[in-house]
C-alpha positions in Angstrom: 18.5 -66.7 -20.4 18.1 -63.5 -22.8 16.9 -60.3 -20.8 15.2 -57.7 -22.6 15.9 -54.5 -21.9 13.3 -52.1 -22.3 13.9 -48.1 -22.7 10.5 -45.7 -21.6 10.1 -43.6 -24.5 8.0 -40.2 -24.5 6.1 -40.2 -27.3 6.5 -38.3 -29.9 4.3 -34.5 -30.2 2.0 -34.4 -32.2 1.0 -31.6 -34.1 -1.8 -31.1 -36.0 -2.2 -29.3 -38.9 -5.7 -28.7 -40.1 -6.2 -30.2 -43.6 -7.8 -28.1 -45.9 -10.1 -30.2 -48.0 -8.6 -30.9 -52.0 -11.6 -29.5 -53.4 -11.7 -26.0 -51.4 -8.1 -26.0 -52.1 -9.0 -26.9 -56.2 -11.5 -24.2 -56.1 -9.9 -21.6 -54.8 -6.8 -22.3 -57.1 -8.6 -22.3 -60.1 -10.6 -19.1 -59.1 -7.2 -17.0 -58.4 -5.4 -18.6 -61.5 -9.0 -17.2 -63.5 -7.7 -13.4 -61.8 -4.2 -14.2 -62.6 -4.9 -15.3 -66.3 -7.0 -11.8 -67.2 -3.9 -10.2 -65.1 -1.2 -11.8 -67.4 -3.6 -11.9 -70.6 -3.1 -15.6 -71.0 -4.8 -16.9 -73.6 -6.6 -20.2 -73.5 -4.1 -22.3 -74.9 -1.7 -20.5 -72.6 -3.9 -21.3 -69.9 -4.5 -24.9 -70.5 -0.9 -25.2 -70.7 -0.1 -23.8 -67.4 -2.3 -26.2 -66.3 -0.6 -29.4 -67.9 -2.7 -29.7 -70.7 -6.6 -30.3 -69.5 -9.1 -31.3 -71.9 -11.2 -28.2 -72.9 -14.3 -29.2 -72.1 -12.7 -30.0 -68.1 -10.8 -26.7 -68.6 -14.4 -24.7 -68.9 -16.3 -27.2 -66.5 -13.6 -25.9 -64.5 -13.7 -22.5 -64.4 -17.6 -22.7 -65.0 -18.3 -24.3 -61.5 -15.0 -24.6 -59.3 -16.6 -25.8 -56.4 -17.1 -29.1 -58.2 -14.0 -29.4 -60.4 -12.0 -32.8 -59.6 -8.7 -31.8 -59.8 -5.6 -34.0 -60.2 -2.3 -33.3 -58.0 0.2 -32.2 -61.2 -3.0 -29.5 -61.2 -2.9 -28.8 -57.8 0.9 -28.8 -57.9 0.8 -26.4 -61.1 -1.7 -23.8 -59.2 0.4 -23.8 -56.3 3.5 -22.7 -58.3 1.5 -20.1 -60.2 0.0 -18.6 -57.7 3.2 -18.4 -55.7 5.1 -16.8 -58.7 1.8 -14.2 -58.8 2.3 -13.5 -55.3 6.3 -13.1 -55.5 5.3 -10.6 -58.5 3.4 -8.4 -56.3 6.2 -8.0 -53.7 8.8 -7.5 -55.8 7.3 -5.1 -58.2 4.7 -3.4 -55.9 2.9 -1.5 -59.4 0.2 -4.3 -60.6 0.7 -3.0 -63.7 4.4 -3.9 -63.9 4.3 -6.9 -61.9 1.8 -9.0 -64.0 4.0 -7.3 -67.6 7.1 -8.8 -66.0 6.0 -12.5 -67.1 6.2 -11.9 -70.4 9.1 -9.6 -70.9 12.6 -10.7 -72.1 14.5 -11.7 -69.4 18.2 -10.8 -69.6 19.0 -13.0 -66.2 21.0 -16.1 -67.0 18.7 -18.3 -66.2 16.3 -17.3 -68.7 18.8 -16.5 -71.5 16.9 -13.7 -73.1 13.3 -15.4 -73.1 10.4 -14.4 -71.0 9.5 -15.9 -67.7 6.4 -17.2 -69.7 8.3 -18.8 -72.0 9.7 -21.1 -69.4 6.4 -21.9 -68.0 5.1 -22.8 -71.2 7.5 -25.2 -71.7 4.8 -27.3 -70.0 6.7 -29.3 -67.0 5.6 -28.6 -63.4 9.6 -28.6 -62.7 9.4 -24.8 -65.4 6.7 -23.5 -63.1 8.6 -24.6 -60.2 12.0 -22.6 -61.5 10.3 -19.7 -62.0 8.7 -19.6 -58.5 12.2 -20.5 -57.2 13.8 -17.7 -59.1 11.5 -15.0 -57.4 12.0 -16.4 -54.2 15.9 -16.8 -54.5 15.3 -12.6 -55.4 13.1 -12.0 -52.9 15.8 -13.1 -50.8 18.3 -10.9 -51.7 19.4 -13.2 -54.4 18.4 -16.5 -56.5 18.7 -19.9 -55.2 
């Protein structure tokens, strides 16, 4: 005869986070990377870059009516990053002026080996965006992780 032996287990809490709907977040990303751009002076091309290479006509349905655009996840993913770099900018370097210059000024840090922070994001992998954003955070922190 096998007995079972069964534990009472408390669940697990639960917490909920709200979700924030894809396309209010897609919106909202693609209006404050539209401020960001004209901040930095991206061009187009720089833009649709940043972006991981859109079409142009779903670069301009874009920014022409956010509130519909259907945005993938490497987008979402890329906007995130950006924005986060924008907002590391600001706190780091508390003049606009010199915060939004800083991207594309030669960087003398080893990790960017004389090129500009732009540069890197150019290079058009969501993993460039992602070092850059890591960078200002590692020197918000007092260092760079």
């Amino acid at each position: 005869m096998t007995l079972a032996v069964h534990y009472a287990r408390e669940p697990a809490p639960r917490y909920r986070v709200p979700e924030v709907p894809t396309p209010q977040m897609a919106a909202a990303g693609l209006r404050a990377f539209g401020r960001i751009a004209q901040a930095w002076g991206l061009s187009v091309d720089e833009q649709l870059r940043l972006l991981g290479a859109p079409p142009r006509s779903t670069f301009f349905a874009w920014r022409k009516q956010p509130d519909k655009a259907a945005v993938p996840r490497d987008t979402l993913e890329r906007l995130s990053n950006l924005l986060g770099i924008y907002k590391s900018l600001q706190i780091l370097l508390p003049d606009a002026a010199a915060a939004d210059a800083w991207v594309r000024q030669p960087n003398t840090a080893q990790p960017f080996g004389g090129r500009s922070a732009l540069d890197r994001m150019l290079a058009g992998n969501v993993s460039d965006l992602h070092f850059v954003r890591r960078y200002l955070d590692g020197v918000r922190g007092g260092g760079w992780s």
